[in-house]
DSSP file (Angstrom, degrees, kcal/mol; ACC not computed):
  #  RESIDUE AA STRUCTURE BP1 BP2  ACC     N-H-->O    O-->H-N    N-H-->O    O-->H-N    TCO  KAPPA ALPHA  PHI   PSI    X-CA   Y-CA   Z-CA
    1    1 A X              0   0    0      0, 0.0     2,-0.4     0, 0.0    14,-0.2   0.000 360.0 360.0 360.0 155.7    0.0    0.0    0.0
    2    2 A X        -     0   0    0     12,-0.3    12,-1.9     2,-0.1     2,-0.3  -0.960 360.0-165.4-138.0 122.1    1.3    3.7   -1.1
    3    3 A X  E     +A   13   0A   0     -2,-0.4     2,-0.5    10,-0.2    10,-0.2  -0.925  15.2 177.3-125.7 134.0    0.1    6.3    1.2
    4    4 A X  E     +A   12   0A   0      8,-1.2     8,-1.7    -2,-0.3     2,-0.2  -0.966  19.6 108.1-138.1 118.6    0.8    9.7   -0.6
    5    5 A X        -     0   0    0     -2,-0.5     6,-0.1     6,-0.2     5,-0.1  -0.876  59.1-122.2 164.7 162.7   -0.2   13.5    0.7
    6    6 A X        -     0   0    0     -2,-0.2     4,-0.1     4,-0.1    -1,-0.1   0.718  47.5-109.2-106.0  -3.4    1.4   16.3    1.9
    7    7 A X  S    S+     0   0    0      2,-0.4     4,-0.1    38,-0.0     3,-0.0   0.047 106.6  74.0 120.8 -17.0   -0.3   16.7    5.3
    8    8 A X  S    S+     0   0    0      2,-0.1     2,-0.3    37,-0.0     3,-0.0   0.571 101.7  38.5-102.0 -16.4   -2.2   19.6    4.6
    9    9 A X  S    S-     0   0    0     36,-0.1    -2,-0.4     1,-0.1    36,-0.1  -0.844  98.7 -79.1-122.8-167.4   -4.5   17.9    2.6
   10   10 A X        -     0   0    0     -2,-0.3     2,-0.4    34,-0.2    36,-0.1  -0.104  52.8-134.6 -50.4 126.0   -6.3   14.5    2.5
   11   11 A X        -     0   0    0     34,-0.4    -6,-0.2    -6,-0.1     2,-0.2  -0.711   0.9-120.5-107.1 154.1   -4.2   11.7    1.3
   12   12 A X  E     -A    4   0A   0     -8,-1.7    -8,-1.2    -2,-0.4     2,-0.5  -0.501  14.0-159.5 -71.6 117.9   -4.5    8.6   -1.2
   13   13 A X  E     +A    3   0A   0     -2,-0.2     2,-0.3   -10,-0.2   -10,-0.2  -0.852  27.4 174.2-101.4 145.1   -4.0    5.0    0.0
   14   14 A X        -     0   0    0    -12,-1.9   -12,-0.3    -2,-0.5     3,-0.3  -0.824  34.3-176.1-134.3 106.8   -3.2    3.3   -3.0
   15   15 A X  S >> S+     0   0    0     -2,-0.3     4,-1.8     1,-0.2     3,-1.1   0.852  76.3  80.2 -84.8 -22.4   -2.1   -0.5   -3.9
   16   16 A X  T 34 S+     0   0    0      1,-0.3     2,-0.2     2,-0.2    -1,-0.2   0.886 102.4  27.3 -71.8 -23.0   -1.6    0.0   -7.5
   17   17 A X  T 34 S+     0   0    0     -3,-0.3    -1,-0.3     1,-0.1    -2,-0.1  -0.437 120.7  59.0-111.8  80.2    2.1    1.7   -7.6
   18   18 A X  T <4 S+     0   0    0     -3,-1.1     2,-0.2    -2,-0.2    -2,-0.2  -0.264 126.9  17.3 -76.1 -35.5    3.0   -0.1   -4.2
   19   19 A X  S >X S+     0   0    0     -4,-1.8     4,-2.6     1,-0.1     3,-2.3  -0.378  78.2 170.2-120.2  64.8    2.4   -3.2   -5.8
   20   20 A X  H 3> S+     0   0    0      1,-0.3     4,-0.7    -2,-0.2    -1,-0.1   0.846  76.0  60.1 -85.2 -36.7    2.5   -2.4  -10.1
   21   21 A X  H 34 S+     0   0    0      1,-0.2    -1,-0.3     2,-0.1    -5,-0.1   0.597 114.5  25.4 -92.8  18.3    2.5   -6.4  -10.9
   22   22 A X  H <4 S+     0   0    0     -3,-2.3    -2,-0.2    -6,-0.1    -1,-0.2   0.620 131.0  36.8-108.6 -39.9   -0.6   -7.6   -9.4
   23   23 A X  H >X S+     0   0    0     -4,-2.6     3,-0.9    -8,-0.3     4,-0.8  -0.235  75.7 103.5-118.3  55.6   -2.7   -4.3   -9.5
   24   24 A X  T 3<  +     0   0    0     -4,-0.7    -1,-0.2     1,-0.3     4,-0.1   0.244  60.9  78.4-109.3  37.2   -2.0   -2.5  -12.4
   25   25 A X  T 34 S+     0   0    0     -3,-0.2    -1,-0.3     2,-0.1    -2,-0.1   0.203  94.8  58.2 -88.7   5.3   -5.0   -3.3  -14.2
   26   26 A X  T <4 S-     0   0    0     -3,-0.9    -2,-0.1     3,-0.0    -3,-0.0   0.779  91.6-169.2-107.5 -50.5   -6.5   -0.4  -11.6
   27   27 A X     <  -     0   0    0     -4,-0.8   -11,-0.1     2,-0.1   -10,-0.1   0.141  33.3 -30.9  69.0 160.5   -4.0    2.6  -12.8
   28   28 A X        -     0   0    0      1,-0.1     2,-1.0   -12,-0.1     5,-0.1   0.301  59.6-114.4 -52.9 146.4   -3.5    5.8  -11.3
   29   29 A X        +     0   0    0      4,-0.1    -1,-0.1     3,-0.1     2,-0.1  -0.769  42.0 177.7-118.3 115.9   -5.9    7.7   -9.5
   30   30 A X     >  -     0   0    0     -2,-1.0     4,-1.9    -3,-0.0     0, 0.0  -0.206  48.4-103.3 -78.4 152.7   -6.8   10.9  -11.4
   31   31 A X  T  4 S+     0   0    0      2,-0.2    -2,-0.0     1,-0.2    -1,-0.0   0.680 122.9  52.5 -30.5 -46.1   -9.3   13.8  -10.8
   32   32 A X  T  4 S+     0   0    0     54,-0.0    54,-0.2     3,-0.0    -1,-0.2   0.960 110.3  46.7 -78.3 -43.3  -11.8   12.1  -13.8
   33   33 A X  T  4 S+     0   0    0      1,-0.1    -2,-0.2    -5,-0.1    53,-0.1   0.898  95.2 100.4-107.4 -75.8  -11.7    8.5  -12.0
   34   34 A X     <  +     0   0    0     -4,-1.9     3,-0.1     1,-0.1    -1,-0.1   0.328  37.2 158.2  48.3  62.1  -12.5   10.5   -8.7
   35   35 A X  S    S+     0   0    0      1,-0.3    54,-0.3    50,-0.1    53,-0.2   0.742  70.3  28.2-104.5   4.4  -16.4   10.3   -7.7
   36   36 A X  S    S+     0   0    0     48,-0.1     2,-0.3    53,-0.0    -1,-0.3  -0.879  71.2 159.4-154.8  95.3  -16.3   11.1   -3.8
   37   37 A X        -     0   0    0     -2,-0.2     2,-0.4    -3,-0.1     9,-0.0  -0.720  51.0 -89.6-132.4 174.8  -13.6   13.3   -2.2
   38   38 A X        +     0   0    0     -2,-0.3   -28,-0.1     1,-0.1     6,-0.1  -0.684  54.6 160.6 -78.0 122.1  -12.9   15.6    1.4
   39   39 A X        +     0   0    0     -2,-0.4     2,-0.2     1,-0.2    -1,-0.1   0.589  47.7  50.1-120.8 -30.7  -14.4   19.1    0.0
   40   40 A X  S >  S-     0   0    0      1,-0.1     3,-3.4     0, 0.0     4,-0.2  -0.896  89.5 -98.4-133.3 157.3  -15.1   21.0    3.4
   41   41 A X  G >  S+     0   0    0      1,-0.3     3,-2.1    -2,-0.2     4,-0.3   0.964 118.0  60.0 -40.9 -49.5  -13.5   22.0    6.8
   42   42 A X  G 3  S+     0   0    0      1,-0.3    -1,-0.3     2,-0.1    32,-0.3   0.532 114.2  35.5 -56.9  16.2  -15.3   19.1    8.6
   43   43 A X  G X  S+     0   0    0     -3,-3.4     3,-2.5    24,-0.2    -1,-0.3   0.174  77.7 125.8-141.9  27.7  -13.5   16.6    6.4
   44   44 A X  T <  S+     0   0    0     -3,-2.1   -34,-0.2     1,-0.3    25,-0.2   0.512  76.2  45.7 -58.3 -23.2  -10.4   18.3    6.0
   45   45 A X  T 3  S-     0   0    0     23,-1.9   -34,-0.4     1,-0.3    -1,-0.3   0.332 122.5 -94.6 -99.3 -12.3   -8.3   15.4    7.1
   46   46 A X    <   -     0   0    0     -3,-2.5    -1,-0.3    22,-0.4     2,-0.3  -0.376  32.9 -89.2 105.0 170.9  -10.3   13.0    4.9
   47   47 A X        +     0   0    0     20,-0.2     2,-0.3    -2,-0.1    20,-0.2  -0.786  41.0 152.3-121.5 150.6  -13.2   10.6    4.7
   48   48 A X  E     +B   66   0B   0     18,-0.6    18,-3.1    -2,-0.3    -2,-0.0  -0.957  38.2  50.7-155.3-169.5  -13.5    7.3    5.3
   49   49 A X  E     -     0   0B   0     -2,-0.3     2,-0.4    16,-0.2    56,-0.4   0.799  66.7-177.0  64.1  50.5  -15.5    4.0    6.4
   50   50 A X  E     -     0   0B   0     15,-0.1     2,-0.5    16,-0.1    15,-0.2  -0.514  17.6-162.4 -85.3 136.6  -18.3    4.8    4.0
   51   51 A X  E     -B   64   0B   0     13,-1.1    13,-1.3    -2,-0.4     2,-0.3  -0.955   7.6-153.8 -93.0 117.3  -21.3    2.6    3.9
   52   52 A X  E     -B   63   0B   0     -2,-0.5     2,-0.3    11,-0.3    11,-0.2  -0.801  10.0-171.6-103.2 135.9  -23.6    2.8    0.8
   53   53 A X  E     -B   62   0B   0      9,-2.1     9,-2.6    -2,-0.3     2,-0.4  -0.960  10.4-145.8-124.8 141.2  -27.2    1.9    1.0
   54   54 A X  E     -B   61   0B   0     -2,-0.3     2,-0.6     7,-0.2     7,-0.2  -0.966   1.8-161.5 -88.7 124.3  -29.9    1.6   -2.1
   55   55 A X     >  -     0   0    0      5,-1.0     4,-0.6    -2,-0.4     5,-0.3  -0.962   4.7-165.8 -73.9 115.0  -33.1    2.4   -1.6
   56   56 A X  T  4 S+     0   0    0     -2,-0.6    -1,-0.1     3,-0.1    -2,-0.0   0.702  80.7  67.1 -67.4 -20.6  -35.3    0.7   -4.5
   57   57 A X  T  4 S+     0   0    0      1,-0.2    -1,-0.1     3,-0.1    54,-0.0   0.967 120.1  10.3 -57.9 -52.6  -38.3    3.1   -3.4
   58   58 A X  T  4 S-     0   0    0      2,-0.1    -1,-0.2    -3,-0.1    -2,-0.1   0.384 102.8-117.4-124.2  -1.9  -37.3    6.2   -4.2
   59   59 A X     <  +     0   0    0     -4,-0.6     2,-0.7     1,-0.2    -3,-0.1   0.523  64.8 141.6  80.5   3.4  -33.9    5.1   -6.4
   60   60 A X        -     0   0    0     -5,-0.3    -5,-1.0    22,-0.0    21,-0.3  -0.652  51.9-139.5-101.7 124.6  -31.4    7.0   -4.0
   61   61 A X  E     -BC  54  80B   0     19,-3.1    19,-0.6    -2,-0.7     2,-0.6  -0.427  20.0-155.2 -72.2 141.2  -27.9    5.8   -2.9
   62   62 A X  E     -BC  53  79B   0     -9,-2.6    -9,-2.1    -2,-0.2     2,-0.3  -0.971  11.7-165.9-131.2 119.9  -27.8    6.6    0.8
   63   63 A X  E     -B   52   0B   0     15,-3.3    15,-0.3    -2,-0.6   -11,-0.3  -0.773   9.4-175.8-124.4  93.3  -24.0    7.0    1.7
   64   64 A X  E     +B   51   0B   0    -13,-1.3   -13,-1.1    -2,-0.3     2,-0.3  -0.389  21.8 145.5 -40.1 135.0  -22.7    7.1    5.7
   65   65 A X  E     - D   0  76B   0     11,-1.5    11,-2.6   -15,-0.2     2,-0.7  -0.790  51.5-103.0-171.6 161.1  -18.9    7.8    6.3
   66   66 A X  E     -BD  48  75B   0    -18,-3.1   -18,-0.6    -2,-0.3     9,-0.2  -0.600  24.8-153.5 -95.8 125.7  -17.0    9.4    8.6
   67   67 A X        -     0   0    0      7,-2.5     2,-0.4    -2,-0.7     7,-0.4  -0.205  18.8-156.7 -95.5-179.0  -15.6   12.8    7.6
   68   68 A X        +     0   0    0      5,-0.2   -23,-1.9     6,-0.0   -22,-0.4  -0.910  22.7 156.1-145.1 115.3  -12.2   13.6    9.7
   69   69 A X        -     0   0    0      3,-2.3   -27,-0.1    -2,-0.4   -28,-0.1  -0.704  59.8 -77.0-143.4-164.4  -10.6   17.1   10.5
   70   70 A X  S    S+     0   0    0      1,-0.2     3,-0.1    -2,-0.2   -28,-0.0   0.636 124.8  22.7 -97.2  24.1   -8.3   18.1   13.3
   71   71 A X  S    S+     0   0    0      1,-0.4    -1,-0.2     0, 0.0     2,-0.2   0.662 118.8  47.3-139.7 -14.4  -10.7   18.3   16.2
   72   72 A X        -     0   0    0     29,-0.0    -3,-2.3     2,-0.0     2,-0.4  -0.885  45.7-155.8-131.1 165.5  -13.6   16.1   15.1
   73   73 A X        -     0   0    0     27,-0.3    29,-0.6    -5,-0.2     2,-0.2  -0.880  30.0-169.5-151.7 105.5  -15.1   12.5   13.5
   74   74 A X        -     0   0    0     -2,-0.4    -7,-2.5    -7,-0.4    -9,-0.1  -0.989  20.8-138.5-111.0  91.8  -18.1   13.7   12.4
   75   75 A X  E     -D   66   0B   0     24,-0.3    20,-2.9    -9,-0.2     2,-0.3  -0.253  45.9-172.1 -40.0 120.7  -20.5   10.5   11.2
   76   76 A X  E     -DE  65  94B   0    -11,-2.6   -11,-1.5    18,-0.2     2,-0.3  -0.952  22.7-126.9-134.6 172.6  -21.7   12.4    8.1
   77   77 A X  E     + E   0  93B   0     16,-1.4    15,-2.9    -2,-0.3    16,-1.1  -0.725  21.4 168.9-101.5 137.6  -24.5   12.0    5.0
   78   78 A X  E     - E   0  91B   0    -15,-0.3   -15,-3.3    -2,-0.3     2,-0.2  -0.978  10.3-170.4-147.5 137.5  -24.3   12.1    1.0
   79   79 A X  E     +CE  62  90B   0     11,-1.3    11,-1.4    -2,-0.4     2,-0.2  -0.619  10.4 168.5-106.4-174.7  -27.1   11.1   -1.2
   80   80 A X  E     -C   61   0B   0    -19,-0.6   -19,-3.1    -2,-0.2     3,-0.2  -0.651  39.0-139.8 163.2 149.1  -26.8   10.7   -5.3
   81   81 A X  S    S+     0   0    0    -21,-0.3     2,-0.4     1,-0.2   -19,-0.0   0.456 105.3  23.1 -97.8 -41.1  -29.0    9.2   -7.6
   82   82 A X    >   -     0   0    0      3,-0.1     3,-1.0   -21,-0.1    -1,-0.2  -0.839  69.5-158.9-146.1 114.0  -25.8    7.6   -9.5
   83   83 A X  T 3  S+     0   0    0     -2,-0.4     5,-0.1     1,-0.3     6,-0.1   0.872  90.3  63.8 -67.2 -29.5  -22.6    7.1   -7.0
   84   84 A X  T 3  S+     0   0    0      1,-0.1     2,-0.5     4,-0.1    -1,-0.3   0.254  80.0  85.0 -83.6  28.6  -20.3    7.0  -10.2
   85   85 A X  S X> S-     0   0    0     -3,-1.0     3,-2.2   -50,-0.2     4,-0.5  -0.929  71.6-150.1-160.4  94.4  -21.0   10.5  -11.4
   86   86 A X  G >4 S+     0   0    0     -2,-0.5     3,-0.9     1,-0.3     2,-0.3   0.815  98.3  45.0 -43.0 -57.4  -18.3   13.1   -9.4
   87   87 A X  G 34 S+     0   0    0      1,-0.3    -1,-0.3     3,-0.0   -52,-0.0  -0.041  94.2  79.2 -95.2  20.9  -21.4   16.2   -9.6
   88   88 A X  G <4  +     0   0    0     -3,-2.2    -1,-0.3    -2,-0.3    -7,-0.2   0.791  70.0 121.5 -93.0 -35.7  -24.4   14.0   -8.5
   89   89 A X    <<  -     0   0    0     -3,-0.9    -9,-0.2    -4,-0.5     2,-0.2  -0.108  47.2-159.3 -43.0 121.1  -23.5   14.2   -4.9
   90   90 A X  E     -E   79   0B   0    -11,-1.4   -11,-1.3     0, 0.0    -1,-0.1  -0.677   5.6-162.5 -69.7  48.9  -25.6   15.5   -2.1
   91   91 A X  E     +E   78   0B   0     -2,-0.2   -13,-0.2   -13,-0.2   -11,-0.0   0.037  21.1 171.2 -83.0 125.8  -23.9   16.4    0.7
   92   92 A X  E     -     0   0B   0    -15,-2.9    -1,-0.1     1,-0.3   -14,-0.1   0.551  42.2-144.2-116.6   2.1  -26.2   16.7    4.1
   93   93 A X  E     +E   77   0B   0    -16,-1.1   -16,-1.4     2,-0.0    -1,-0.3  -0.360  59.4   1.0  62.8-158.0  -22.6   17.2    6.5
   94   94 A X  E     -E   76   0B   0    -18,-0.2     3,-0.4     1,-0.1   -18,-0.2  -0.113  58.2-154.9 -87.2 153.8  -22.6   15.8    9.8
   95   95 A X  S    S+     0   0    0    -20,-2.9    -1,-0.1     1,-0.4   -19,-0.1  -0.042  96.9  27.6-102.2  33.5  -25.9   13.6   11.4
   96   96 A X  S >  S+     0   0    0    -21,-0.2     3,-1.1     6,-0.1    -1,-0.4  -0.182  72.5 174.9-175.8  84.7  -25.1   14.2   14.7
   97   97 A X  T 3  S+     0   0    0     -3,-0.4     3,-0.1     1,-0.2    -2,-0.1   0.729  78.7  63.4 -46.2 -37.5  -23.2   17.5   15.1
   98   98 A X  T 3  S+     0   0    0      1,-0.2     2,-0.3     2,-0.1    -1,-0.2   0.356  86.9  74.3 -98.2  17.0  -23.3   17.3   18.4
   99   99 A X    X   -     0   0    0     -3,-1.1     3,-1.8   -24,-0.1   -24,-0.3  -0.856  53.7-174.3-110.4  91.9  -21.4   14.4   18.7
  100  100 A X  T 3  S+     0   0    0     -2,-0.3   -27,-0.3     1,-0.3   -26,-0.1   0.300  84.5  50.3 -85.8  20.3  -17.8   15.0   18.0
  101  101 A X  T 3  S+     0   0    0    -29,-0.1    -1,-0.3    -2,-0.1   -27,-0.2  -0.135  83.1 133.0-140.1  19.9  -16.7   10.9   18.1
  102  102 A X    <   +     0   0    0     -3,-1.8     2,-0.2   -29,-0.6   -29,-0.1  -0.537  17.6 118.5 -66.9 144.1  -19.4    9.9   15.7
  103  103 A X        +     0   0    0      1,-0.5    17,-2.4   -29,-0.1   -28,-0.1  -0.939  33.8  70.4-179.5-155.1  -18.7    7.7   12.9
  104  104 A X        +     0   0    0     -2,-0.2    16,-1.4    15,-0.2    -1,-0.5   0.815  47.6 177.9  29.4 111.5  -19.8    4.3   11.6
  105  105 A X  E     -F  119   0C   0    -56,-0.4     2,-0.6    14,-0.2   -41,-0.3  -0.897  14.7-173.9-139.7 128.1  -23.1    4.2   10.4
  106  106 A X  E     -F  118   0C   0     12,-3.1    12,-4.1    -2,-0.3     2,-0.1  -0.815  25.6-129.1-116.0 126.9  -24.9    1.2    8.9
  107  107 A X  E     -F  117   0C   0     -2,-0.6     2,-0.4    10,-0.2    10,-0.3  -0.314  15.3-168.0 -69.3 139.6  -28.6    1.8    7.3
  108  108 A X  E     -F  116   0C   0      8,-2.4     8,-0.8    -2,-0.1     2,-0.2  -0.825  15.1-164.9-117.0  89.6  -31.7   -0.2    8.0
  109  109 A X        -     0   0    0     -2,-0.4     2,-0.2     6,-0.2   -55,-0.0  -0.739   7.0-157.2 -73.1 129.2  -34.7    0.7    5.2
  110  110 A X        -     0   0    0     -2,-0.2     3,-0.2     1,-0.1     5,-0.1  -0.841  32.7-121.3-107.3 162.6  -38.0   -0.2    5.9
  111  111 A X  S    S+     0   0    0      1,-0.2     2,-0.3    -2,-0.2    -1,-0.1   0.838 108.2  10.3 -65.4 -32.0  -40.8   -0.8    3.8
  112  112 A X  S    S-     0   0    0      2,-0.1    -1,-0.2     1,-0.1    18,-0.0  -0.995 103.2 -50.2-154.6 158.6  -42.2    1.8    5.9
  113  113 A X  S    S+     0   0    0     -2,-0.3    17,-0.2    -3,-0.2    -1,-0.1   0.173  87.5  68.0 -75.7 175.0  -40.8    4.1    8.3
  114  114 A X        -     0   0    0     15,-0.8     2,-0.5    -4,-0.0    16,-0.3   0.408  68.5-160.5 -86.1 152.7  -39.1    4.5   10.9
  115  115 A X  E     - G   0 129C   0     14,-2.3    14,-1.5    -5,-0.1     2,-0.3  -0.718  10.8-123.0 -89.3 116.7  -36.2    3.6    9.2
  116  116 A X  E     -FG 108 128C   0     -8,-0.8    -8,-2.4    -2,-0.5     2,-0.5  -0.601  20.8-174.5 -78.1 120.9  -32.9    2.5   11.3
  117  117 A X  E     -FG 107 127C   0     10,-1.4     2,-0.8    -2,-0.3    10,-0.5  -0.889   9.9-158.8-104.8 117.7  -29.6    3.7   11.5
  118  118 A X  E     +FG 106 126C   0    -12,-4.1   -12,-3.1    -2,-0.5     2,-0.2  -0.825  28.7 156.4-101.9 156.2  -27.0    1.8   13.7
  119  119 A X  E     +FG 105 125C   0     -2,-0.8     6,-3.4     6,-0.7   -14,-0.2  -0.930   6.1 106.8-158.6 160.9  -23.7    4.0   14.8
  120  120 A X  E     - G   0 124C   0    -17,-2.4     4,-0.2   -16,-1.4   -18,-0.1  -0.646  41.7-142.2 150.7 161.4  -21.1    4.4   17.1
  121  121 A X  S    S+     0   0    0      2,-0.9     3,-0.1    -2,-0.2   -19,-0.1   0.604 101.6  10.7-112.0 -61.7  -17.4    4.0   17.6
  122  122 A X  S    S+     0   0    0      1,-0.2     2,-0.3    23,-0.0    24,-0.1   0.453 139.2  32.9 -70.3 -28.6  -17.0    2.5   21.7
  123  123 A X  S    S-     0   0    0     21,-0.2    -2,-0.9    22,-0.1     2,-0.4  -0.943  83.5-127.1-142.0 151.8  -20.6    1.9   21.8
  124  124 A X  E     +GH 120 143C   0     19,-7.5    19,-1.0    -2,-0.3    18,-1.0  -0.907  37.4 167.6 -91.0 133.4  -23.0    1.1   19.6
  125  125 A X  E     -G  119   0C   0     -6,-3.4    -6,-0.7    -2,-0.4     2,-0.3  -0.317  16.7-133.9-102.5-163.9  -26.4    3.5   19.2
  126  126 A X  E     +G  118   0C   0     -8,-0.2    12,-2.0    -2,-0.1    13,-0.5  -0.930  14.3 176.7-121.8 158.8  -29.3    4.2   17.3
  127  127 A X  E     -GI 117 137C   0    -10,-0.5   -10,-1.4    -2,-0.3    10,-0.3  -0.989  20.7-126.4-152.5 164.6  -31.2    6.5   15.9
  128  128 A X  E     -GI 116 136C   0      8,-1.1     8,-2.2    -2,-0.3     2,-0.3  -0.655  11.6-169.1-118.4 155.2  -34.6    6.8   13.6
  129  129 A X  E     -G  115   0C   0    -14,-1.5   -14,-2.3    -2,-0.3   -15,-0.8  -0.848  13.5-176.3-130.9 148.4  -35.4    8.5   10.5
  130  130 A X  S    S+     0   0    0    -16,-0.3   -17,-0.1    -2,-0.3    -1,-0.1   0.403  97.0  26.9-126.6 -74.6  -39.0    8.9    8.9
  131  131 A X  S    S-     0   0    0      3,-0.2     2,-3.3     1,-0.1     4,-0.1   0.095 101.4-122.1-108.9  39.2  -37.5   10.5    5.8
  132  132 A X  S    S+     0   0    0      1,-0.2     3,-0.2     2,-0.1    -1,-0.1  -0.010 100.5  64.4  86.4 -61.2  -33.9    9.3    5.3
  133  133 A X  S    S+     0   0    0     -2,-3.3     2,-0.3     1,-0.2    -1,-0.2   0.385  97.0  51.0-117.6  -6.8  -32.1   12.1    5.4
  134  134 A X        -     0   0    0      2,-0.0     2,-0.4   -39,-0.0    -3,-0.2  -0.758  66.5-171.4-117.2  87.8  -32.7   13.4    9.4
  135  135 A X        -     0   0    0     -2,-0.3     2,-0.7    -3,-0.2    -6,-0.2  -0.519  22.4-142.8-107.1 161.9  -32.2   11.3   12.2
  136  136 A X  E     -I  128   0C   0     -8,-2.2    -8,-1.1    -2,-0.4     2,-0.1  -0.805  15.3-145.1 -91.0 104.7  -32.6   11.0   16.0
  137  137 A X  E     -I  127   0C   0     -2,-0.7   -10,-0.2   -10,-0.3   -41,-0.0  -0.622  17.5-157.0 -82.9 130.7  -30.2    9.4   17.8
  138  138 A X        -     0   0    0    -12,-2.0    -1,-0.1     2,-0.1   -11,-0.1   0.230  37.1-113.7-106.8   4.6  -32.9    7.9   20.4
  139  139 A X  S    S+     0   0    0    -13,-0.5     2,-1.6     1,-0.2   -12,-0.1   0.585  71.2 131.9  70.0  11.2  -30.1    7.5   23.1
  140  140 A X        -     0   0    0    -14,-0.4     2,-0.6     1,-0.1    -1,-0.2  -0.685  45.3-151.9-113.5 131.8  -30.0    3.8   23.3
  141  141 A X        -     0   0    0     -2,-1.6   -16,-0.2   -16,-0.1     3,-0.2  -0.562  15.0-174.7 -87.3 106.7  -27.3    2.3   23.2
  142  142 A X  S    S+     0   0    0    -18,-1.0     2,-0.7    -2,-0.6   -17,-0.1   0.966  79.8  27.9 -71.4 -45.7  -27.2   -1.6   21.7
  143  143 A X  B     -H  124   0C   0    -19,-1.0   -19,-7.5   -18,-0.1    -1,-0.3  -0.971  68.4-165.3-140.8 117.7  -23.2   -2.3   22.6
  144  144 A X        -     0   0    0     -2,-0.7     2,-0.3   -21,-0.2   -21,-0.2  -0.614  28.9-100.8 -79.3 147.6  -21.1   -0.8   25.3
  145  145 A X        -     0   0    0     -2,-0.1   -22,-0.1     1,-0.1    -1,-0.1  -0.482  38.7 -95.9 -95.7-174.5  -17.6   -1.0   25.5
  146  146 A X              0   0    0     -2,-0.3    -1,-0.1     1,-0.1   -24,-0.0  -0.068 360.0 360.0 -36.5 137.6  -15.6   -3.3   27.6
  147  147 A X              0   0    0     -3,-0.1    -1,-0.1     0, 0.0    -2,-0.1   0.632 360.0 360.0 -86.0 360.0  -14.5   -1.8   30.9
């Protein structure tokens, strides 16, 4: 693995030039090949762990990950209609602002609301959604950690 940045902004993990004779069928990663990148102070440090969800109802890719800057991990939201298409992106920033150790979040759709989100880093939570795209952290907590 090649990790490559200069510190001031988000950096690239890459296996294809650490390792050029098993993964160079992938090739360099460019600006075009690019459909999801760190864009604002809250992710200033980079994104990761995203979970992408489909909704068949309504056609919308529902994307969790945790955005990273030098005082918070901020669990945060992106919709898009097509994930491969850099300008499709919805951005909603962070789903629990007021949580400054959010991240991991995995989606539950139901046929009909409310609709489940599970989260957490030390603990696991939840919280419920009606429309997708605002949720309630309901304060209970499925998995504590270890003392």
């Amino acid at each position: 693995q090649s990790l490559k940045g200069s510190g001031k902004k988000a950096s690239f993990l890459t296996t294809s030039e650490a390792y050029p004779n098993i993964f160079n069928r992938w090739g360099k990663i460019t600006a075009d090949n690019i459909t999801f990148e760190p864009r604002s102070d809250e992710d200033s440090w980079g994104i990761e762990d995203p979970s992408l969800t489909f909704d068949k109802k309504n056609q919308i890719y529902y994307m969790f990950y945790t955005a990273t800057n030098s005082k918070d991990t901020l669990l945060s939201l992106a919709t898009t209609n097509n994930p491969y298409n850099h300008s499709s992106w919805r951005r909603y920033g962070p789903v629990f602002p007021r949580y400054p150790r959010s991240k991991g979040g995995s989606l539950l759709i139901r046929e009909k609301g409310p609709h489940y989100l599970y989260w957490g880093d030390n603990e696991i939570r939840v919280a419920l959604s009606d429309n997708l795209t605002f949720w309630q952290d309901i304060g209970e907590v499925l998995i504590k950690p270890r003392p």
